[in-house]
N, C-alpha and C positions, 0 to 999 in steps of 0.2 A: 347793371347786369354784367356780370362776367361771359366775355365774349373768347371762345376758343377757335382758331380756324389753323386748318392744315395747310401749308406753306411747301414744303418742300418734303419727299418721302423715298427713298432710297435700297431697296432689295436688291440682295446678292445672295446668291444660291438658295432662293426658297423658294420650297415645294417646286412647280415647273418652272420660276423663273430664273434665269441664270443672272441676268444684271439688266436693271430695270432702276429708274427713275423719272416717276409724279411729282412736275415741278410747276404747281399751280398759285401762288405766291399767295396766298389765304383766301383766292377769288373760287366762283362754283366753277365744275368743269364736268364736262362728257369722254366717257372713256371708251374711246370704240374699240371690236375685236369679236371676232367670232370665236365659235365655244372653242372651249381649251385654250384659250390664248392669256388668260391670268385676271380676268377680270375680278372675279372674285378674291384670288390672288393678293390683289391688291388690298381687300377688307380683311381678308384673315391676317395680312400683314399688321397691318393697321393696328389689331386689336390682339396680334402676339405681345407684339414691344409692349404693348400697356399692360395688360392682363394677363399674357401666357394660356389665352384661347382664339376658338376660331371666331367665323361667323354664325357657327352653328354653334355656339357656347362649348364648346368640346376640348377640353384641356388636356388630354392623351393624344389628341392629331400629332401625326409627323410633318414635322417644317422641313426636312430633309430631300436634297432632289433623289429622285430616283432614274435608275436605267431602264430602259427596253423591256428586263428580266423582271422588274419589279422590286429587285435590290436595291438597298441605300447605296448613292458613292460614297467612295471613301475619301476622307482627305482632304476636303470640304470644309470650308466655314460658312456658315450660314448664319445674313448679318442683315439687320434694317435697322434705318439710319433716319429717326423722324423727327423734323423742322414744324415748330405748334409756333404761332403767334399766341399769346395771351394777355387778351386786351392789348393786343399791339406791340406787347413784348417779345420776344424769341426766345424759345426755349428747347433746346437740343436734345433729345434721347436717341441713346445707342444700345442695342444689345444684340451681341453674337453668344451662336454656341458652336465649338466647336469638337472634336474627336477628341479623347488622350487613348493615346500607343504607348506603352510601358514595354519595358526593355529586362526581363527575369534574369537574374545571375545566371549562365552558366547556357543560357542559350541565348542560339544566331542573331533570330528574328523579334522583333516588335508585337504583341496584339494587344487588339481592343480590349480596355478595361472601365469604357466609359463616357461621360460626353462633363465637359464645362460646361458652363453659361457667365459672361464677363459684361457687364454693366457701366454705362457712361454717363453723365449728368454733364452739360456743356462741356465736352469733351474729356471731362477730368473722371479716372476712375473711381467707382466707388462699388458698396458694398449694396450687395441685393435686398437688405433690407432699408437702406437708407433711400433704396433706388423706388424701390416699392412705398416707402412714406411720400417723398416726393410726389408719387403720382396721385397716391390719396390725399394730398395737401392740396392737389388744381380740382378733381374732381371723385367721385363715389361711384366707385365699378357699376354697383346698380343703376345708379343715376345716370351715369354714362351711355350705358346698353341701350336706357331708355331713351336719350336723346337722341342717338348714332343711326337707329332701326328703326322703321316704321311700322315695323312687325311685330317688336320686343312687346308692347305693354297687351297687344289683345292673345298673343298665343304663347309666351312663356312665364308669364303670370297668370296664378292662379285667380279665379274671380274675387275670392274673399283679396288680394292683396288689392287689384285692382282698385275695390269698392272702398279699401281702406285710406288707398290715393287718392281717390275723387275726392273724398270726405275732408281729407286733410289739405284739398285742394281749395274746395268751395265752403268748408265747414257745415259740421253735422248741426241736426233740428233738432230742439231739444223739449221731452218730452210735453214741457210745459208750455213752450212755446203753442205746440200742435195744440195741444187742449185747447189752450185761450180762442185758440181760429178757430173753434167749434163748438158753441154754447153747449149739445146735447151731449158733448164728452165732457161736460164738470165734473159727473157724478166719479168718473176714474180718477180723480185726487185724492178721493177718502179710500177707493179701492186698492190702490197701489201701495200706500202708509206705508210712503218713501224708497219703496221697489221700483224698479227698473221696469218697463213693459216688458223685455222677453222674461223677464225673471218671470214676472205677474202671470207670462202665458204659461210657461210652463207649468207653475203651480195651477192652473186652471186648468191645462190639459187633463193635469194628472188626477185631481180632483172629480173631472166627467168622467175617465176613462173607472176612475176606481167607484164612485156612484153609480154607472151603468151597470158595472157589474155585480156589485150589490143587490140591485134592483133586479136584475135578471135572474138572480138565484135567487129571491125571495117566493115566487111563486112556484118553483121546484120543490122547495122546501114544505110548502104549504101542500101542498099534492101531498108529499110521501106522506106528511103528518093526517091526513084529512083519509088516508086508507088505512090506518091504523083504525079508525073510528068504527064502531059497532053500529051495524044498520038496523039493527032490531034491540028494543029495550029490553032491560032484567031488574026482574023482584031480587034485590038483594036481600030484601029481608026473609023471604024465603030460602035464599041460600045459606044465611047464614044459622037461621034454624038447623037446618039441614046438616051441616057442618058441628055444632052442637051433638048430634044424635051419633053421628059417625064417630065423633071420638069416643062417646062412653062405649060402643061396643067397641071400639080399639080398646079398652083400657080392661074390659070384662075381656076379651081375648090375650091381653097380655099377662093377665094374673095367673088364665089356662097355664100359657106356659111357663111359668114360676115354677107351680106345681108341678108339673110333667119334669122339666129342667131337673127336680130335686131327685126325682125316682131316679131319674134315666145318671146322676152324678153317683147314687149308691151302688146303682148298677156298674157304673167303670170301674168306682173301689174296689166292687169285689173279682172284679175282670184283671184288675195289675195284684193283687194280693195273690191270685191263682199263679199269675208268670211268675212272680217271686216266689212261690213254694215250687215251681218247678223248674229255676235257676237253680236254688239252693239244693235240693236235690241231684241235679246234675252234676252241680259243684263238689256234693259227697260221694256220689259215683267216684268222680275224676281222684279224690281226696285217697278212696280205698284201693281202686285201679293202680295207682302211684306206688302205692307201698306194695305193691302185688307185682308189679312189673318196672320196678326202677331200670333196671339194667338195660331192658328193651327199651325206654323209652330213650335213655341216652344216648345208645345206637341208632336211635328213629329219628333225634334229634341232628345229631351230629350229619350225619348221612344227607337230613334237610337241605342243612346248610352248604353243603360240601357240594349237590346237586345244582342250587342257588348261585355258588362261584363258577361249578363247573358251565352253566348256562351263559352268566355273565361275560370268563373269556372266551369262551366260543364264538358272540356276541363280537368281543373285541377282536377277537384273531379275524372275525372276516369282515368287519368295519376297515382292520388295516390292510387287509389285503386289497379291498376296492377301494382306499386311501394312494395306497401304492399302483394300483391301475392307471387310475385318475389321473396322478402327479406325473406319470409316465407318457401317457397322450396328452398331458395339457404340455410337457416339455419336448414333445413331436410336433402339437403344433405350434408352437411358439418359432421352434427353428425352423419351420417351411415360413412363418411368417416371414423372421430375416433373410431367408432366401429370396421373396416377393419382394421384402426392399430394397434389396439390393441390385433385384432389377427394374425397378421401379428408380432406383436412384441413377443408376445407367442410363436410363431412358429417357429422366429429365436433366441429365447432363450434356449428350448430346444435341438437345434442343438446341437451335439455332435461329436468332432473330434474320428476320428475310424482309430486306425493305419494299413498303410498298409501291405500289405501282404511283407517280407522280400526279399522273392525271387525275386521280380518285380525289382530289383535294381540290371542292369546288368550295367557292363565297355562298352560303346558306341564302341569301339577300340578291347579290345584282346573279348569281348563277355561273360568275367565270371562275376562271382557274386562278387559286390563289397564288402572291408572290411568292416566287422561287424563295425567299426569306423563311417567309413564315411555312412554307412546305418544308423546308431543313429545321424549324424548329421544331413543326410538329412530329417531325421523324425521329429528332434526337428524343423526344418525348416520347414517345412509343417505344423507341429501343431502350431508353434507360426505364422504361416500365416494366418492359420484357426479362430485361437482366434483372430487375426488384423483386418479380414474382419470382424467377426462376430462381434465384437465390432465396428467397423463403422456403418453396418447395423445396429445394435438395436440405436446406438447414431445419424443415422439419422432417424428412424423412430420416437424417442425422439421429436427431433427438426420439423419434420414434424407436429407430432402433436401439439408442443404448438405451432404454425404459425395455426393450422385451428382453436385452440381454441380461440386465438386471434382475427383470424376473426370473428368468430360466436360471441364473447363479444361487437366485435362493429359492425356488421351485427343486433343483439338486438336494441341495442342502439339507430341505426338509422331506426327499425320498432318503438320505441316506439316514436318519432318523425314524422313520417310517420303518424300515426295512432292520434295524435292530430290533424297534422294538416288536416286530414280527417274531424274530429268533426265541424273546425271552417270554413271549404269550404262548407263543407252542411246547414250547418246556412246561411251563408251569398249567398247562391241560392236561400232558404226561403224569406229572406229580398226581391230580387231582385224580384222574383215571385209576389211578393204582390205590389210593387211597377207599374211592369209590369200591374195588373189588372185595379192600380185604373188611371192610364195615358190612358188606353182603353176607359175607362168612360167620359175620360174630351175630348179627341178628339174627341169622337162621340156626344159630346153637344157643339163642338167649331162648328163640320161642319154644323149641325142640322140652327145656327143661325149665319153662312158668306157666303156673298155673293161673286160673281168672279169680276175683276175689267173689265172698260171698253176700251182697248187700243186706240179704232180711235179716239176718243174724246181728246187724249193726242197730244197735236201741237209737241212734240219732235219725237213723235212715227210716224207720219204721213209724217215728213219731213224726216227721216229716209227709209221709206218705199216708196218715190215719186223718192228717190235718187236708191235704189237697181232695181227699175223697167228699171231705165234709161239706167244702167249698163247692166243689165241681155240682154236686148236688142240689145245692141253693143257685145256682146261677142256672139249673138247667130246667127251673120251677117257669112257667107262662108269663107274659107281664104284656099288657095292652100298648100300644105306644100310638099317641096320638101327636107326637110333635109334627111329622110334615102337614096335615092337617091343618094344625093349628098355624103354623109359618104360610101357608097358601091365602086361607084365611084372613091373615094379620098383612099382608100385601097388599089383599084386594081392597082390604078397609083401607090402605094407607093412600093406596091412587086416588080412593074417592075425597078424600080430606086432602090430598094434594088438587086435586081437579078442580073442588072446590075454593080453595085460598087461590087459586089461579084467577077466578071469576071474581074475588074477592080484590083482588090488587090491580086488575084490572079496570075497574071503577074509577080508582085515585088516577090510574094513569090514561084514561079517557079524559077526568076533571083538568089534568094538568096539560095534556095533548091540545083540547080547545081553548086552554089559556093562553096556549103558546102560539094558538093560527092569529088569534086577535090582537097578541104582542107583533108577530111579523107582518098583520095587515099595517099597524097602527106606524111601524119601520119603514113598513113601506112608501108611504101618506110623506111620509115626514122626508125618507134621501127624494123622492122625485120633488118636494117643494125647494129642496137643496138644488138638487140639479135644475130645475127651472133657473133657481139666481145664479148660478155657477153661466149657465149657458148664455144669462142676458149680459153678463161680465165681458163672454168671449165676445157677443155682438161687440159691443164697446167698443174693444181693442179692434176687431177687423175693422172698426169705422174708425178709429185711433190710426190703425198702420196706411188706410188707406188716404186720410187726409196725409199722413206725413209724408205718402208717395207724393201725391200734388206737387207737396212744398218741396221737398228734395230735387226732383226729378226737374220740376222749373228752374229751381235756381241752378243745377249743376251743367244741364243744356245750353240757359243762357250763357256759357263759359266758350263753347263750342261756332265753330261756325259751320262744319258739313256732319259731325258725328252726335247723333241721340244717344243719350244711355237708357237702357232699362232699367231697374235697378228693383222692380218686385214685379210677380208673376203671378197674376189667379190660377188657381187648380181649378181642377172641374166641381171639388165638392162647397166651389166659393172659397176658401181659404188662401190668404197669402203668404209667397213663398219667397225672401229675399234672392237676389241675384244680380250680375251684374256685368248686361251684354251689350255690347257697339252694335248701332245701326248707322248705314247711311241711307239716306232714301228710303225709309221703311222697311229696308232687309235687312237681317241680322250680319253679324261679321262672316261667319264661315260659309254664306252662300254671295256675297257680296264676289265682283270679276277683281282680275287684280289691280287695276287703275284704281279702284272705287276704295280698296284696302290701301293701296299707298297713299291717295289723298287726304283718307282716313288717316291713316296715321302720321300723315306730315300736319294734319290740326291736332291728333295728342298731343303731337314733339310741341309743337307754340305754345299748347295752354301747359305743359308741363314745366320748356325751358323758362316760362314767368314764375311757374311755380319757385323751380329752384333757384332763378336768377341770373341764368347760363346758359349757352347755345355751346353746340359741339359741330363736327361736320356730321353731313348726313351722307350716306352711303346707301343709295338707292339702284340693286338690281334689277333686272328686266327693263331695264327703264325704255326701251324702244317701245313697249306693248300699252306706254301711257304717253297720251295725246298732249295733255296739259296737266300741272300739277300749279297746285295753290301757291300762294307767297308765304316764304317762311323767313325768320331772321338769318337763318340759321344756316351755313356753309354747305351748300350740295354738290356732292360726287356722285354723278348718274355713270354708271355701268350699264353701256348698251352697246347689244348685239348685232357684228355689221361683218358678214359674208364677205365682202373685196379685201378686209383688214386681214390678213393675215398675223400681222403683232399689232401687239398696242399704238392708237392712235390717239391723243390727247389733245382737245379742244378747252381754251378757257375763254370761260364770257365775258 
């Protein structure tokens, strides 16, 4: 077994101690010293030089001393100096960090631009990765934590790691093993066909869970289906007679309307041959009017049109005129806009960042006042936030305004377009005006000397007119009409003959409705013999996972000599639930005093250091508040608490 003990340990300027050496020659020792005086100090030293964390596993801690204020000093090197026997040999680690001051061209002074870290291997330097293999070559950070802490294996591992250590410690049961220890679990060798039990549960789970719910919607199912079902029986054969009868008078009412349909089609004929003799007619009108009055009609025509235009730029002239209204208050207020930004942009210029008040910067956690450090940083944060916003507000009220100026440049642009083409619309309503006067004058001396034409005298007109009298006359003879009649008629037949095929299709789908209750009884019969075997499966395995608790839980305890593991849990509904919790004396770990947790965990550290092979020191706080602690191989540094000590006092056994 590889044996590791702490020999001799060396701090200079870390955290509160200034210069301090633990010279305990790899024997156990008692560190006396009342709070604040570096006991702890001394672990978090311990396991910087190795690991570059605290005791509190925390790798962002400052090793740095601090002042009164809260500020780091300056100027400082901060250096632990640690002497390891291994297996008897000695082995030296060094590692300091200290400040770098850089010196910029062209000014006075020096600033901070950072921190080193310089690494020693038996005094010879070396490089931080070689420094770091090295340590991973004596021992395994994990491994280490776990040997060093009495604390480490129950509250910074997760239970699953935990339970994964035990296992790896005292070796897992395997699943065939458990069967053998229990005649009545044989039948689970053919169940599993080479699955794993949790595999096996969960396929069983999911198996009940999906059968249960099957089975619960099958009688839902059978309900809705079982009120579809007709409570009173039908002579189908009577309906279907019936049905029969209905359709021949549909088909003697449909022939009704054939006949009627044929009248009432000659009847339209002669209804659009009538429109057509008195289009055409009006067409010879218009034909002889024409040549009676050419001259008027061209002046009636012309004049039309000329009204038409004159309407249209009228239309246009006052479109543009509220074109040019519009473009004239949209560029009033566009420039009272940039007036507003401009004082708007004054306004957020003279903003001014105003530091806060010091005090207002309290620890969220213990409730005091933060370091003077971190109160300047948060301030430099705040102000360069200050100047961030502020500088985006003035750089978009910038960019705001030249987008309005831009507008209003081509808002101009297209009033002064606006406003010509105003000039050349009202000229040309002038033109059209004078136009309009002198077309007044020439129709009233076209009508003064035309006469109207004479139609009856026209043999096309007359033959036209002998032929619409003929027609008018035949269309104005009586005719019966019994179509809506006969369509009222031919509906009521057609509900009954729907109403009936309704009764008739419904029959098939009663026949098919109770084929379907007795298929989802018969589903039913069938998942609950399923879930029957599915559920005596799960018994199985709970007597499966319970015998493997026995055998687990015995063989991994015998390992122990003051700490039980649990390592499965019944629920209330009977089922087991993996886990994996320290008891001593019948109490679990988290209500356990602290005596009872350190003794506890000084028996992890033995059964683990056989595990791994290796003993490290042990670093055991509060140590004053335990009476007695067990025997362990394994080098102890008790840190306890003692009111007269004002610095560290160092006892070795």
């Amino acid at each position: 077994m590889n044996e590791i003990r702490l020999a001799r340990m060396e701090l200079r300027n870390f955290k509160g101690i200034k210069q301090f050496t633990l010279d305990i020659n790899g024997l156990t020792a008692n560190v006396f010293g009342e709070n604040g005086t570096g006991k702890t100090t001394l672990y978090d030293g311990f396991l910087w030089i190795l690991f570059n964390k605290d005791s509190a596993n925390r790798a962002d801690f400052s090793v740095k001393p601090q002042g009164k204020n809260g500020n780091d000093i300056n100027y400082l090197e901060t250096e632990v100096v640690l002497h390891l026997l291994i297996d008897g040999r000695p082995k030296i680690l060094r590692k300091m960090l200290e400040e770098v001051w850089t010196k910029k061209r062209g000014e006075a002074s020096k600033e901070f631009t950072g921190h080193q870290t310089s690494y020693w291997i038996d005094t010879v330097p070396v490089k931080k990765k070689e420094y770091t293999d090295q340590i991973n070559s004596i021992i395994d950070e994990n491994a280490f934590k776990l040997l060093t802490n009495p604390f480490y294996f129950c509250t910074q591992l997760k239970w699953e790691d935990r339970r994964k250590t035990l296992m790896e410690i005292c070796g897992d049961v395997s699943d065939a093993d458990v069967i053998a220890s229990d005649k009545s679990l044989a039948a689970l060798t053919d169940i599993l066909s080479g699955r794993s039990i949790n595999d096996q549960r969960k396929i069983i789970a999911e198996r009940i869970k999906k059968l249960n719910k099957d089975i619960d919607a099958i009688p839902i199912k059978i309900n809705e289906l079982s009120r579809t079902l007709l409570s009173e029986d039908v002579n189908y054969q009577v309906v279907e007679e019936n049905l029969l009868a209905q359709k021949a008078v549909l088909r003697k009412i449909e022939q009704s309307m054939t006949d009627a349909s044929q009248t009432a089609a000659e009847y339209r004929q002669n209804q659009q041959d009538l429109f057509k003799l008195t289009a055409a007619m009006d067409e010879r009108k218009k034909e002889l009017d024409a040549g009676a009055m050419a001259g008027l009609n061209r002046a009636i025509d012309e004049k039309s049109k000329l009204e038409g235009e004159r309407y249209r730029v009228s239309a246009e002239l006052s479109s543009s005129e509220a074109n040019i209204k519009s473009s004239k208050a949209n560029i009033s207020d566009m420039e009272n806009e940039l007036v507003t930004l401009r004082a708007r942009w004054n306004s957020e210029n003279e903003k001014q960042f105003v530091d806060p008040d010091p005090d207002m910067f309290i620890c969220p956690t213990c409730q005091q006042s933060l370091p003077q450090e971190k109160k300047e940083t948060q301030i430099t944060q705040m102000r360069a936030n200050f100047e961030s916003t502020k500088a985006h507000a003035l750089a978009k009220i910038n960019e705001d305004g030249k987008a309005i100026a831009s507008r209003i440049n081509i808002r101009k642009n297209e009033l002064e377009e606006l406003e010509s083409k105003l000039i050349l619309t009202d000229l040309k309503r002038s033109e059209l005006a004078e136009r309009l006067t002198e077309l007044n004058k020439e129709i009233e001396a076209e009508r003064q000397r035309t006469f109207g034409a004479n139609y009856e005298a026209d043999a096309k007109y007359s033959t036209l007119q002998a032929q619409f009298q003929a027609l008018k006359t035949e269309l104005n003879k009586p005719i019966e009409d019994q179509t809506s009649e006969l369509i009222q008629r031919k509906n009521e037949v057609a509900e009954k003959i729907n109403e009936l095929n309704k009764v008739l299709n419904n029959r098939d789908v009663q026949i098919r409705t109770q084929e379907r209750i007795e298929e989802l009884k018969d589903e039913e019969r069938s998942l609950a013999g399923q879930l029957s075997e599915f559920e005596g499966h799960k018994y199985l395995i709970e007597q499966f996972v319970k015998a493997k608790v026995n055998l687990l839980e015995d063989t991994i305890n015998s390992r122990f000599e003051i700490v039980k593991w649990k390592l499965f849990k019944v629920n209330i509904n009977g089922g087991i639930e993996e886990c994996c919790e320290a008891m001593a004396d019948g109490v679990t770990w988290p209500n356990v005093n602290h005596a009872g947790k350190v003794n506890s965990g000084l028996d992890i550290i033995n059964v683990l250091a056989g595990h791994y092979g290796c003993t490290a020191p042990i670093f055991i706080d509060f140590r004053e508040s335990v009476s007695r602690i067990i025997e362990t191989k394994s080098q102890v540094v008790n840190l306890i608490k003692s009111e007269p000590d004002k610095v560290l006092r160092v006892e070795v056994a």
